[in-house]
C-alpha positions in Angstrom: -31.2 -8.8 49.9 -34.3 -7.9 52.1 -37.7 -7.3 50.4 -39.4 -4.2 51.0 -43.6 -4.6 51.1 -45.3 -1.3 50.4 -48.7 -0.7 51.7 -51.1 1.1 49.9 -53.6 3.3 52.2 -57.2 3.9 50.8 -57.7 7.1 50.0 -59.1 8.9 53.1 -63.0 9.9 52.4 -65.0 12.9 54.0 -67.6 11.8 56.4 -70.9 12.7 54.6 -72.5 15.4 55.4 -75.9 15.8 57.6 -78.5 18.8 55.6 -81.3 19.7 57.9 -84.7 20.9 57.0 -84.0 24.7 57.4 -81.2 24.3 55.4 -83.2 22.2 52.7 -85.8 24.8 52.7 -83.1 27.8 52.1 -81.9 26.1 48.7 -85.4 24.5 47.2 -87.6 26.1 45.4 -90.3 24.8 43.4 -88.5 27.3 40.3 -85.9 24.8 40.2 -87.4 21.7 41.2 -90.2 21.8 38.7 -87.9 21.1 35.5 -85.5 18.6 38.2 -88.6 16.6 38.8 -90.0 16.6 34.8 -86.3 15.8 34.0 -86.4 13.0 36.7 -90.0 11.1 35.4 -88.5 11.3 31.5 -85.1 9.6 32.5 -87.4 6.9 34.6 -89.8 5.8 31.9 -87.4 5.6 29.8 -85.0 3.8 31.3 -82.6 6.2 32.6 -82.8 5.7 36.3 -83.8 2.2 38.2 -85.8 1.5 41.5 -88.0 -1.1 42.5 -91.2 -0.6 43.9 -90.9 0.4 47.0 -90.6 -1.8 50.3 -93.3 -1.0 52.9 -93.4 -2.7 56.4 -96.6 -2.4 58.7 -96.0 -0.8 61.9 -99.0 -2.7 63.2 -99.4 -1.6 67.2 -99.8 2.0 65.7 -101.6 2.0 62.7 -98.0 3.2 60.8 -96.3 2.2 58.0 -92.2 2.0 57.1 -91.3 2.5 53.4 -87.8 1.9 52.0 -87.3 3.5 48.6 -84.0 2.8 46.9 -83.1 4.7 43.3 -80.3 4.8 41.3 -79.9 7.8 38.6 -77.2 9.1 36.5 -75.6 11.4 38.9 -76.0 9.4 42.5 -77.8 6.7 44.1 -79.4 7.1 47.4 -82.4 5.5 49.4 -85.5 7.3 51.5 -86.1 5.9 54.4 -90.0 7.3 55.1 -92.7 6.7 57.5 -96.3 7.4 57.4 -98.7 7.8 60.6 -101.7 8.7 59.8 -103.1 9.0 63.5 -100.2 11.8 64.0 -103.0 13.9 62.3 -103.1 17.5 64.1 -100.1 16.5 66.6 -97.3 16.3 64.1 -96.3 15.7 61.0 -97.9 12.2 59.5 -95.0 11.7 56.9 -91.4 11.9 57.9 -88.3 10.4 56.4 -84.6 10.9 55.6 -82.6 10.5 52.7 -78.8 9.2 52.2 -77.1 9.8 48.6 -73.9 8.1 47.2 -71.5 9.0 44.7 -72.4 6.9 41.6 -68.7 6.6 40.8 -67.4 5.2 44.3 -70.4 3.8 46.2 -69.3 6.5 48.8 -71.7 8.0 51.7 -72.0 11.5 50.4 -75.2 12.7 52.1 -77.7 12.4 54.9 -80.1 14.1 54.7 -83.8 15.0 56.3 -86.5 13.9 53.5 -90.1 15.4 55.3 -89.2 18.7 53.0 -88.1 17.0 50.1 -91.4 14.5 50.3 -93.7 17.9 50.4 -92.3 19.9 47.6 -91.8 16.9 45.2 -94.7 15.9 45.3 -96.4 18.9 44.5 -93.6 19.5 41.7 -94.8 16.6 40.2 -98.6 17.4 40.6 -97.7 20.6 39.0 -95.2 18.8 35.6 -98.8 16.8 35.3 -101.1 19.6 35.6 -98.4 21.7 33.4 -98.9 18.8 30.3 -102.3 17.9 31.2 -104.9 19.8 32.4 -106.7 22.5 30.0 -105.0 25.4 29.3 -107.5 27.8 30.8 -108.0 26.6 34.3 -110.2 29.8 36.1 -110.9 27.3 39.0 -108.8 25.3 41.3 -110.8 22.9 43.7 -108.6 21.7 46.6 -109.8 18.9 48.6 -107.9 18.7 51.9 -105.9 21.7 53.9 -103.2 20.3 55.2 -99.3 20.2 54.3 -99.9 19.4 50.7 -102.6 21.8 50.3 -100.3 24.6 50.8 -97.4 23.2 48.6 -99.9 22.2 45.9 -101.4 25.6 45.8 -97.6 27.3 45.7 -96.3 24.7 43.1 -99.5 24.5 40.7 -99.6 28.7 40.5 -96.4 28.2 39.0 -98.1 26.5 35.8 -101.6 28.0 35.4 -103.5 30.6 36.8 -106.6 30.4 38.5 -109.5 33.2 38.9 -110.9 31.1 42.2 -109.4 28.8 44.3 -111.6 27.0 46.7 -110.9 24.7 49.3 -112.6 22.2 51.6 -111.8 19.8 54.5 -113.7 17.3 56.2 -112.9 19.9 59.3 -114.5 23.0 58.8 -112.6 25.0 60.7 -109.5 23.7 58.8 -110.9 24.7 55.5 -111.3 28.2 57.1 -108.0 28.2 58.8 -106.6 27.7 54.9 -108.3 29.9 53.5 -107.7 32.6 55.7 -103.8 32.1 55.0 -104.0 31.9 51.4 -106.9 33.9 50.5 -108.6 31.3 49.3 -112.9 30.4 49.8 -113.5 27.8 52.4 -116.5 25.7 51.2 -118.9 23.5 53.3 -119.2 20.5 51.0 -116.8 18.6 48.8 -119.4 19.0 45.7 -119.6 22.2 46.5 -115.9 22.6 46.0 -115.4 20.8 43.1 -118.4 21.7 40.5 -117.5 24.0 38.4 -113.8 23.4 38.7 -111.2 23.3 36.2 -108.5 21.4 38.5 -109.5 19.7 41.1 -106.0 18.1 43.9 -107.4 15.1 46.5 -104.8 15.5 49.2 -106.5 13.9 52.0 -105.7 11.0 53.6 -109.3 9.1 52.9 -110.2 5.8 53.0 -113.0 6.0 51.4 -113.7 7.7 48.2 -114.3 11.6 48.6 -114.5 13.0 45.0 -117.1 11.7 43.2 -116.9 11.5 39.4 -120.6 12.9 38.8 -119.4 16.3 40.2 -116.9 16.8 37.9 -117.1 18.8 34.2 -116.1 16.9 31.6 -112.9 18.9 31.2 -112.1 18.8 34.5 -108.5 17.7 35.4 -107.6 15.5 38.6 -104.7 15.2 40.6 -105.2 12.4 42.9 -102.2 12.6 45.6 -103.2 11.6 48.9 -104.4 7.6 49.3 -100.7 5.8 48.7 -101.5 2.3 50.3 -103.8 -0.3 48.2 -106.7 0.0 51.3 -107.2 3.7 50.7 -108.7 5.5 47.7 -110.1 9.0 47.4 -111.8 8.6 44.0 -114.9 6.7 43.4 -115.2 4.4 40.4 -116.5 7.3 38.2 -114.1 9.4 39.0 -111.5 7.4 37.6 -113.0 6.5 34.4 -111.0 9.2 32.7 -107.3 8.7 31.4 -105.2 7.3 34.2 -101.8 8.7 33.7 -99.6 7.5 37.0 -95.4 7.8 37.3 -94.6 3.9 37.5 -97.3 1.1 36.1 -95.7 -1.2 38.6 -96.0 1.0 41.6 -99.4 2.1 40.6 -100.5 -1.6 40.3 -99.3 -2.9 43.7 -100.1 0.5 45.6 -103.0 2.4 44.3 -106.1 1.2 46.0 -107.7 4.2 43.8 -106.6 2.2 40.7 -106.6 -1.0 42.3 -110.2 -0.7 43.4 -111.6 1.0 40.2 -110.0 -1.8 37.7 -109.2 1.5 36.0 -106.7 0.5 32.8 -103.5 3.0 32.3 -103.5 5.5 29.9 -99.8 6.2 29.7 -96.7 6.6 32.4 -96.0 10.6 32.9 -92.7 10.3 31.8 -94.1 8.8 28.5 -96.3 11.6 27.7 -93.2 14.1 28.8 -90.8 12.8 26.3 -92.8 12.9 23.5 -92.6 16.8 23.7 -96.0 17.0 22.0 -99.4 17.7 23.6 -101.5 15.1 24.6 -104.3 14.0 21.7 -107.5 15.6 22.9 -109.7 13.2 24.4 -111.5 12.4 27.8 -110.3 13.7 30.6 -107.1 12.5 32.5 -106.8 12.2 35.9 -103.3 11.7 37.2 -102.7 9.3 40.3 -99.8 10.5 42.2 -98.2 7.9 44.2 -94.6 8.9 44.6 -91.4 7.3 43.5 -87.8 7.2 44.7 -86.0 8.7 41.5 -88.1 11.7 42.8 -86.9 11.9 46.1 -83.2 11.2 45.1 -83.0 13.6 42.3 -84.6 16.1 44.4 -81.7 15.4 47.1 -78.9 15.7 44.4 -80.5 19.2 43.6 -80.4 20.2 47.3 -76.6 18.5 47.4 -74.8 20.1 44.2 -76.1 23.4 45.1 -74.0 23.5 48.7 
C-alpha cells in the first residue's frame, strides 16, 4: 500500500497596494478625519491602541532626523517611517514619510503608502479636536504664528470648529507672512506680539529653537496650540507661556520629546484623550495650552481611513 502526502499551499495573498499623495488627497478630508482622529486619542488613553514612543535616529552630517513610529489599533497595525530636515526650508518639503498598514487578523502587508499628506492634515485634525474641547467658545481672533505647510492646514482644519472674525498671521519672513495672507485673506503682521495680543487662539507652527510666543502677550483666555518644536532642543513657548494647563496626547512622548515641556518643568494637566472620553466640558479654570507632538495611532488610523475608503 503506498502512502499518499498531501501538501497544503498557503493561501495566495495580494501584493499590497502602493497609495500616492494625489490619491491620498482625493479621499481625505478634514470632515472625516476630524471625528477619525478624536476617535483615535480616546481609544489611546484608554488603552485601546499601543505604540511606544517613537524611535528617532540623528542624521548627523545634515542636521536631519529619522523617526520610526509603530502602532497597533483595533482595525490594523502599521508603522511611519518619517523624516524631518529642517534645512530643506524653502527647497522642499522639511517632513516626509511613508506609511505601511497590516491586517490585524493575519499580520499581512496590506498597504504602502505616502505619509507627508497624512502627517499635515492630522496634525491639524488634532489641533482642531483640542481647540474643538478646549479653547473658549467665542474665539473672534485667531493668531497664527508661522506660514508655512501647517499654517494652511491649521487655518482649513480649525474653521471647521470655531469661527473667527480676524485671523492674523506672522512669520519670521516678512514676505512669507504676506505671501499667506494674500492666499487666505488673512492680515500679515510685522511682529509676533503684534499677532498674538488680543487673540483668542493663538497655533505656533514654526520650527523655532528658541521660544517665540511669549506668555506676557497673551489674554488670560487665550488658548494655545503649540505644534511645531517636536525634538527635546526646540521649544517655541517661553516659560510663561506654558504656565497654563498642559494638555498633550501621550505623557510619555511628551516627557522624552517636548523640549517646550521639558524646558519649562511645566506639570500635565491631563492627556487629550482623557478629557475626550469624559464627554463633559472641561472645569473652568486657567488657560490650557495644548502641546502637539504627534503620535503613531494618529498616523495609522488616519491611513486605515484613506485604505477602507478605496
Amino acid at each position: 500500500m503506498s502512502i499518499v502526502y498531501y501538501r497544503v499551499e498557503p493561501e495566495m495573498t495580494e501584493a499590497p497596494r502602493f497609495i500616492t499623495e494625489p490619491e491620498i488627497r482625493s479621499r481625505l478630508t478634514f470632515e472625516t478625519l476630524i471625528p477619525a482622529m478624536r476617535q483615535a486619542l480616546i481609544h489611546f488613553s484608554t488603552g485601546r491602541m499601543q505604540q511606544p514612543v517613537r524611535t528617532v535616529l540623528k542624521v548627523a552630517p545634515h542636521d536631519g532626523w529619522f523617526g520610526v513610529m509603530p502602532a497597533v489599533t483595533p482595525e490594523v497595525f502599521g508603522a511611519k517611517l518619517v523624516t524631518f530636515f529642517p534645512g530643506n526650508a524653502g527647497k522642499r518639503h522639511t517632513h516626509m514619510a511613508t506609511i505601511q498598514l497590516f491586517r490585524a487578523e493575519t499580520g499581512e502587508p496590506i498597504a504602502v503608502m505616502d505619509g507627508r499628506l497624512i502627517t499635515e492634515m492630522r496634525t491639524a485634525a488634532v489641533s482642531a479636536v483640542a481647540t474643538e474641547l478646549l479653547a473658549p467658545k467665542t474665539t473672534p481672533v485667531l493668531a497664527i504664528l508661522g506660514s508655512g505647510v501647517q499654517a494652511h492646514s491649521h487655518l482649513k482644519a480649525l474653521r471647521l470648529v470655531r469661527s473667527f472674525d480676524e485671523v492674523r498671521v506672522w512669520s519670521r519672513t516678512r514676505a512669507n507672512a504676506e505671501a499667506f495672507a494674500e492666499v487666505t485673506g488673512t492680515k500679515a503682521m510685522a511682529t509676533a506680539e503684534a499677532a498674538v495680543r488680543g487673540a483668542s487662539v493663538v497655533v505656533t507652527v514654526t520650527s523655532a529653537i528658541e521660544p517665540i510666543l511669549k506668555g506676557e502677550w497673551l489674554d488670560p483666555n487665550a488658548y494655545v496650540n503649540a505644534v511645531g518644536s517636536c525634538t527635546p532642543d526646540r521649544r517655541e513657548l517661553d516659560n510663561r507661556a506654558m504656565s497654563g494647563r498642559l494638555v498633550v496626547e501621550s505623557r510619555e512622548a511628551a516627557r522624552r520629546e517636548s523640549g517646550d515641556a521639558i524646558h519649562s518643568g511645566a506639570t500635565f494637566h491631563a492627556e487629550l484623550g482623557e478629557l475626550l472620553a469624559r464627554e463633559e466640558p472641561p472645569e473652568a479654570g486657567p488657560r490650557f495650552v495644548f502641546k502637539s507632538l504627534g503620535i503613531a495611532v494618529e498616523d495609522i488610523a488616519a491611513a486605515w481611513l484613506v485604505y477602507a475608503s478605496i
